[in-house]
TORROMI-774409 format. One line per field, with one value per residue (C-alpha): x, z, y; chain. Coordinates in pm, whole numbers, plus 50000, padded with zeros to 5 digits. Example, Ala and Ser with C-alpha at 12.3 -4.5 7.8 and 13.67 -1.06 7.14 Angstrom:
# residues 2
px: [51230|51367] $
pz: [50780|50714] $
py: [49550|49894] $
mol: [A|A] $
This chain:
# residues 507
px: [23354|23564|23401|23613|23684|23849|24021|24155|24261|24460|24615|24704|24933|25121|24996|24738|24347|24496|24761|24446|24248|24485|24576|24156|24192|24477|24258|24003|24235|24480|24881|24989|25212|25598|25692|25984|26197|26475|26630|26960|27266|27618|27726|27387|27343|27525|27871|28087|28388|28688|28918|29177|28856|28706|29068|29099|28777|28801|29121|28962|28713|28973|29138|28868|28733|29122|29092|28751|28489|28199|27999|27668|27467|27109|26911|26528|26478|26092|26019|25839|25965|25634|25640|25957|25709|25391|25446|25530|25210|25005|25178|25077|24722|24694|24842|24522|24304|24583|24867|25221|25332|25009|25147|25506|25407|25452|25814|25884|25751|25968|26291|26273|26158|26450|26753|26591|26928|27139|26957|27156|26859|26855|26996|26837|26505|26578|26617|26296|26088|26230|26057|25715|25713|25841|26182|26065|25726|25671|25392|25642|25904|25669|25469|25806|25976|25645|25468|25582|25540|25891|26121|25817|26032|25620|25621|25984|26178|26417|26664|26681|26650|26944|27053|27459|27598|27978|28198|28115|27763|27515|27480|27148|27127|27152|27475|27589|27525|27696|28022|28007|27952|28283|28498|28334|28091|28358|28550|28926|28898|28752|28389|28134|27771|27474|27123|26814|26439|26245|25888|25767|25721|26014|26294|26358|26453|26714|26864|26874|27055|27319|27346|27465|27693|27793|28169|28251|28201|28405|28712|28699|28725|28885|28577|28327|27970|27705|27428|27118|26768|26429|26027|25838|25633|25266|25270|25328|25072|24837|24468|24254|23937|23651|23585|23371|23703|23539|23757|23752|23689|23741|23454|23463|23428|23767|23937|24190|24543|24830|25185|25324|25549|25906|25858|25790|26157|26284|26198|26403|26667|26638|26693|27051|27400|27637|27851|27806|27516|27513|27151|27097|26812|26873|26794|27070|27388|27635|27899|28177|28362|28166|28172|28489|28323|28077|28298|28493|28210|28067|28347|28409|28039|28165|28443|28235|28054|28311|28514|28196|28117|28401|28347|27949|28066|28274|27962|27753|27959|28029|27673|27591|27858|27855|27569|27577|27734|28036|28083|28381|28294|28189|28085|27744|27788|28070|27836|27536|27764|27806|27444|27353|27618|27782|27448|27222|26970|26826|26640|26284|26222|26207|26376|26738|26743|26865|26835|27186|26999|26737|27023|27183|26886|26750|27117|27149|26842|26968|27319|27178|27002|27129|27390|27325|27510|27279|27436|27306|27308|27230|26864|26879|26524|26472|26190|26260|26288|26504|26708|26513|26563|26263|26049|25973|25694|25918|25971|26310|26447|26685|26757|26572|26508|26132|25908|25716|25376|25502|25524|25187|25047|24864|25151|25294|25541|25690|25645|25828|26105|26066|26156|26515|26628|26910|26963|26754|26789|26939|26856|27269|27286|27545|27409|27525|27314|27508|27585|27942|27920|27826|27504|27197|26971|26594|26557|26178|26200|26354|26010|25769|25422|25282|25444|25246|25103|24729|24672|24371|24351|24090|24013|23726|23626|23553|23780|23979|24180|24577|24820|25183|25411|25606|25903|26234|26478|26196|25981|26112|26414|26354|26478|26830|27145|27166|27432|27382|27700|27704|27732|27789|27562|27737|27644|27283|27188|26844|26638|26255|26181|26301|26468|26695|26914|26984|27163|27551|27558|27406|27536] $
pz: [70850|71168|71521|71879|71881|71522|71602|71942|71738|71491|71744|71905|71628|71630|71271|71274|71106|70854|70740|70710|70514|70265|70235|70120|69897|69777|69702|69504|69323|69246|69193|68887|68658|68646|68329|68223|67938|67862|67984|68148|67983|68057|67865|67978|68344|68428|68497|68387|68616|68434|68676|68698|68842|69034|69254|69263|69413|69658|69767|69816|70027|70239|70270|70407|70676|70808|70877|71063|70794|70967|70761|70811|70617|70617|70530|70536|70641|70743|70431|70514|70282|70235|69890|69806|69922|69662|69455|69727|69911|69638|69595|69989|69930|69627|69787|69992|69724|69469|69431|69496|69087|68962|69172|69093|68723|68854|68729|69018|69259|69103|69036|69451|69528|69298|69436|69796|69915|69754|70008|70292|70505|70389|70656|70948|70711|70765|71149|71190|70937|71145|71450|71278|70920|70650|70479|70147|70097|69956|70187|70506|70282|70234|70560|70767|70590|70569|70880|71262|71302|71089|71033|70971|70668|70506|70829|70874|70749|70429|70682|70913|70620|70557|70222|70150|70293|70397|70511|70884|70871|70696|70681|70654|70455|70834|70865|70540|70573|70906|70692|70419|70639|70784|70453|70392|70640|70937|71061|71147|71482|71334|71436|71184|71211|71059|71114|71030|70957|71104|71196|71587|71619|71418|71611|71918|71686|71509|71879|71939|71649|71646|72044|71902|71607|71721|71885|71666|71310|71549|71609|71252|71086|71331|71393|71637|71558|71644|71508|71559|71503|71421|71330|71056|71257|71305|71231|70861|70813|70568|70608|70379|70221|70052|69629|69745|69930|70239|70548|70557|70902|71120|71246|71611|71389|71444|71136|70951|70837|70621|70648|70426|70186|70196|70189|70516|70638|70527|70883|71005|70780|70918|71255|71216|71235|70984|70734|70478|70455|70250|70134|70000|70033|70254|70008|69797|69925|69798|69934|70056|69738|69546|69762|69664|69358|69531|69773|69514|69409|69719|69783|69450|69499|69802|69637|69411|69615|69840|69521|69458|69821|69831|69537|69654|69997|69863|69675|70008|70234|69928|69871|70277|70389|70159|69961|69522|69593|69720|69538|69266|68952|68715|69089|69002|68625|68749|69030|68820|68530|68837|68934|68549|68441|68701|68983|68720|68803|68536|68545|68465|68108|68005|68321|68264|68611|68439|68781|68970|69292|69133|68998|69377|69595|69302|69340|69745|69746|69534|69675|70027|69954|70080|69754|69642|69469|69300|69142|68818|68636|68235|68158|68111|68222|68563|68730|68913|68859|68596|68575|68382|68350|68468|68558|68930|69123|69063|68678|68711|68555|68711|68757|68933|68996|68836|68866|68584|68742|68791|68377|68197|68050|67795|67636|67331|67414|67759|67681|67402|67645|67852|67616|67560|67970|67894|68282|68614|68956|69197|69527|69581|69667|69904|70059|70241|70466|70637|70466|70507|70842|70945|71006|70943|70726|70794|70521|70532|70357|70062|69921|69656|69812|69459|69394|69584|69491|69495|69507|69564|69862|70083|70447|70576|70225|70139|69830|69993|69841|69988|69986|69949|70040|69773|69778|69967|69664|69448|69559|69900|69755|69483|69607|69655|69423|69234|69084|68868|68823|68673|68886|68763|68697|68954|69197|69215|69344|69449|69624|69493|69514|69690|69394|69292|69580|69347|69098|69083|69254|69576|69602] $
py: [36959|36898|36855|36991|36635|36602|36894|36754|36478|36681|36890|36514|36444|36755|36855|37185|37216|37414|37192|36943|37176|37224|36844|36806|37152|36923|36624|36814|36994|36756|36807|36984|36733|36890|37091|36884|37110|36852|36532|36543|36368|36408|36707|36862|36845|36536|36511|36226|36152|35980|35760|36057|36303|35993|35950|36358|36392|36102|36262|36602|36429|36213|36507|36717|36448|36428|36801|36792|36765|36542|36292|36106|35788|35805|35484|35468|35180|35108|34966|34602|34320|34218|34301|34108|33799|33872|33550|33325|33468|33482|33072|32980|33080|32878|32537|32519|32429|32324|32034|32174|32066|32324|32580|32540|32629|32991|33114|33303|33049|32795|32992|32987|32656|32520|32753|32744|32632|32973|33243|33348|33255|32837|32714|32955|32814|32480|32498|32629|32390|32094|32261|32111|32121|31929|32054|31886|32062|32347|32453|32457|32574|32905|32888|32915|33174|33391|33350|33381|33019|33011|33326|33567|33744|33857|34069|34183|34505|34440|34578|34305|34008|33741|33857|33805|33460|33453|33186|33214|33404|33615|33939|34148|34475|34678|34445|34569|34939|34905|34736|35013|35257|35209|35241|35618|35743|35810|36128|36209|35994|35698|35723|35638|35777|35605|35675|35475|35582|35252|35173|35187|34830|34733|34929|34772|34486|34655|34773|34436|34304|34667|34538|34189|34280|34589|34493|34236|34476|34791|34508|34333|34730|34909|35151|35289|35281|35537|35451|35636|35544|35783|35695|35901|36172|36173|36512|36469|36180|36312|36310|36061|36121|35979|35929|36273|36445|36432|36305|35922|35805|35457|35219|35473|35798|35907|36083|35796|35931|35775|35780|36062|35866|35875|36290|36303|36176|36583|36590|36332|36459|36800|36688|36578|36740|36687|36888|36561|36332|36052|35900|35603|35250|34966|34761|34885|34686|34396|34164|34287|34160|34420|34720|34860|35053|35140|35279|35498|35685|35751|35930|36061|36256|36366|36528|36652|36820|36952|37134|37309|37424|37605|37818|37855|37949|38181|38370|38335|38486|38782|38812|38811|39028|39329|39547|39522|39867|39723|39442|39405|39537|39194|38996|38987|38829|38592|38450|38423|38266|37987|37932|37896|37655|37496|37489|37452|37723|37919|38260|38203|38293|38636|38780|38912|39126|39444|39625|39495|39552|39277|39030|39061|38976|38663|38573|38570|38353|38096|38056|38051|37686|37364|37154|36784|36571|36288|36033|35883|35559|35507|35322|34967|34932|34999|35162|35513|35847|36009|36356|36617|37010|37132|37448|37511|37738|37997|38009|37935|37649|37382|36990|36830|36396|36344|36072|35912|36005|36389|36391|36474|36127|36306|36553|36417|36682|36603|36222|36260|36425|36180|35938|36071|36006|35856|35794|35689|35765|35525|35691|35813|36141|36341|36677|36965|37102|37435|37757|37887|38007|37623|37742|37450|37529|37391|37195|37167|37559|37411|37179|37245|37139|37146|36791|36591|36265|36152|35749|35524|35268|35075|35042|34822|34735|35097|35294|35604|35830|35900|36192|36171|36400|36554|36258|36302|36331|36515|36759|36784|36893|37100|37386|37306|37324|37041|36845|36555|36297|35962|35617|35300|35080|34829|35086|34976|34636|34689|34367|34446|34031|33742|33621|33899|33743|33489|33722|33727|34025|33879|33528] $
mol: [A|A|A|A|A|A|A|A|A|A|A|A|A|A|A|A|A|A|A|A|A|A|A|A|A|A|A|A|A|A|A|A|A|A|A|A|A|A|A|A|A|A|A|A|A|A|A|A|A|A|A|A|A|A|A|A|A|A|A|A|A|A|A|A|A|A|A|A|A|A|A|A|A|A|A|A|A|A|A|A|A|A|A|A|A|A|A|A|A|A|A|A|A|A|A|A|A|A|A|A|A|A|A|A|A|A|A|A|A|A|A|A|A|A|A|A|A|A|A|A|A|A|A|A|A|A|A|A|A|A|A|A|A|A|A|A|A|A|A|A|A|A|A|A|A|A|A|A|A|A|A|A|A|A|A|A|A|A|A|A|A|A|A|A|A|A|A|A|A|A|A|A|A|A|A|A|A|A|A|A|A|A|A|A|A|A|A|A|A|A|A|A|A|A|A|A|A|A|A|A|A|A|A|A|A|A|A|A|A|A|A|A|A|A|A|A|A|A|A|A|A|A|A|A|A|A|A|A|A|A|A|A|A|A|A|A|A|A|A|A|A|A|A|A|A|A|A|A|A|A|A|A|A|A|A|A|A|A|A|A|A|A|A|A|A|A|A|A|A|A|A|A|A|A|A|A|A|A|A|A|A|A|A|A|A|A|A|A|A|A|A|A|A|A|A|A|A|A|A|A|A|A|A|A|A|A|A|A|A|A|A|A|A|A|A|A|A|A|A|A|A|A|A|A|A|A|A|A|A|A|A|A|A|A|A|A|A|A|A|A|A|A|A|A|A|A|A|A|A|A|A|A|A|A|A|A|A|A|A|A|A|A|A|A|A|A|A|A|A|A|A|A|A|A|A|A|A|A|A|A|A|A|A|A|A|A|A|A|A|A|A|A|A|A|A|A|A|A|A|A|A|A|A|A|A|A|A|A|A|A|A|A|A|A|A|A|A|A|A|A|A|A|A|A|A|A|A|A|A|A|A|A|A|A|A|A|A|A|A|A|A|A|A|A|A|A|A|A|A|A|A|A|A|A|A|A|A|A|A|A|A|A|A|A|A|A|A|A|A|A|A|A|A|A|A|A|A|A|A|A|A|A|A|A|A|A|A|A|A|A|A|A|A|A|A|A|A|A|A|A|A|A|A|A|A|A|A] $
């Protein structure tokens, strides 16, 4: 199947043939769907925090960062915006064989053309339109925001986008991470750490606009920046193959692979050293007179996540340290009483670990696994995954964040579970990554490689099928503690189109 030369190639990338082969075994096979047993709720898996908890834990977590405790944000942020641009693409192609009022029957198209002069970027528009265009049309209108003739937004990053307006500027999401950043993501000295997962071609641009905001945001909130920056590694594109699941290969021969999907950024994640990391989309951000809940409950899952460390630390280092021999009498119960219904990990069905030597060593597994706190917000409608109990590789049962296309299509059964999600996930989790010697773990230990995803694309006019990774808050972490907590719905302010800048929450 693979010539010296493919294999040259493979070994180029850092990835290995037999990574490769099992990526096609993968293709022919397919990924099993996820046994989902129930949804989460609060009261069964999700935790709701009244404002008497939310201030405790936020204090806890103040508290802890005074005394050395050293957070992190992580934003992935390579996302192009192209797809916030579909209509007014779709609306550019169509106004060169059709009159600007038959194309403006579009909703979307003219929701935009009508509010043009709400977005953050109007004005920056404007400028550039009078370079050659004509500010009244809607062809230049679309031409120069889209193209690089104009502000080239169909080719840019979300990250680096005009989306909030303020008296004296805009901001762009990477502007407003930055801002948020700074009320919960720095330590006892004032220094605030952010990293960002961006394309190749795309990072020297965000440098460039960190190098020109970077001393006026440290002066206006009394902060130092370091911000980091890291690419998705070659070494976990996936290989793609034919509608036969043999490799697909370029025009010169060479084998073609695809990014791995968010997935693959468990090894960015892995790379970096912090006790607390904070995850969340770049897309996800407000004005500044709308961060303050958001704010809250950032910290408030920190908390949360802090008041259970200390009791899971304490079962580590008992668990580590001593044999079952010479543990207290009643240890073993108490601690497994803790995974079950506070860490929500199940034994697998059937197995009550009768032996105490058995119940210590399924025990010492489980508590030596890296803790998340996800937080959730109730289903008005949104796409995105949703909190489910579920059954892992293992048997064992535990929460876990599942997409729709993980659930089995054709089960009444887990349909009809999936129907009762009360909640959806809103990409806001805090994790701890060291055991309770401060130890790292290596996170990439901690996936199921059975959650993969299988799509179809096209290259060169031919139909390919892609892998995906299993997905950075999903299968890549399904083998953590997990803890489920719910957000507000104010919390989540996503930007999937242009026009959701012209909600409330972004004007």
């Amino acid at each position: 199947m693979f010539s010296d030369k493919d294999k040259q190639q493979i070994q180029q990338r850092g990835s290995n043939l037999q990574t490769v082969l099992s990526q096609i075994e993968n293709f022919k096979t397919g990924f099993p769907f996820l046994q989902i047993e129930d949804a989460a709720a609060v009261g069964n898996g999700i935790i709701r925090l009244n404002t008497e908890d939310l201030e405790k834990r936020g204090a806890l977590y103040d508290k802890k960062v005074a005394s050395g405790t050293r957070p992190l944000k992580f934003v992935p942020a390579s996302g192009a915006a192209s797809r916030m641009f579909k209509a007014l693409f779709e609306a550019l192609e169509e106004l060169e064989t059709n009159d600007e009022s038959e194309v403006l029957k579009n909703k979307a198209v003219k929701e935009y053309s009508d509010q043009i002069d709400k977005f953050a970027f109007a004005d920056e528009l404007k400028e550039a339109i009078k370079n050659g265009g004509d500010t009244n049309t809607l062809n230049s209108q679309l031409d120069y925001l889209l193209n690089d003739k104009g502000l080239n937004y169909g080719s840019l990053p979300k990250g680096l986008l005009k989306f909030h307006s303020y008296k004296s500027d805009a901001r762009t999401p990477f502007e407003e991470h930055l801002v948020e950043g700074a009320r919960y993501a720095k330590n006892g000295k004032n220094k605030a750490k952010l990293h960002f997962t961006v394309s190749p071609e795309h990072q020297p641009v965000f440098e460039k606009l960190l190098a020109e905001v970077q001393a006026r945001y440290e002066a206006e909130l009394n902060v130092e920046f370091e911000v980091s920056f890291s690419q998705q590694k070659p070494s976990t594109d996936t290989i793609a193959v034919d509608l036969n699941n043999e490799p697909f290969r370029n025009p010169d021969g060479s084998l073609l692979f695809r990014p791995g999907g968010h997935g693959a950024l468990i090894e960015n994640l892995n790379d970096l050293n912090a006790d607390i990391i904070f995850i969340k989309n770049i897309d996800n951000v407000v004005p500044d007179r709308l961060k303050q809940v958001t704010i809250d409950y950032k910290k408030g899952l920190a908390g949360v996540l802090l008041k259970h460390q200390e009791k899971l630390f304490y079962y580590q280092k008992e668990l580590n340290e001593k044999h079952p021999v010479a543990l207290a009498s009643g240890f073993l119960a108490e601690a497994a009483n803790f995974l079950e219904n506070t860490l929500n990990t199940k034994p697998a069905e059937n197995q009550y670990y009768t032996e105490k030597e058995e119940l210590y060593h399924y025990l010492k597994e489980k508590y030596n696994r890296p803790l998340r706190v996800c937080g959730m917000v109730k289903n008005e409608g949104e796409p995105g995954g949703g909190p489910f109990w579920a059954t892992n590789s293992d048997g064992t049962v535990s929460l876990q964040v599942v997409e729709s296309s993980q659930i089995d299509p054709n089960s009444v059964q887990q349909q009809k579970i999936a129907q009762h999600a009360t909640h959806f996930n809103p990409v806001d989790l805090v994790c701890a990554v060291k055991n309770y010697r401060g130890e790292k773990y290596d996170l990439t230990q901690y996936t199921d490689p059975a959650t993969g995803f299988i799509s179809t694309k096209s290259k060169d006019g031919k139909e390919l099928k892609a892998q995906e990774l299993p997905g950075l808050w999903n299968g890549a972490m399904s083998n953590w503690n997990t803890l489920f907590v719910e957000v507000p719905i104010e919390t989540f302010n996503p930007v999937k189109t242009v026009n959701d800048l012209l909600r409330e929450q972004h004007l």
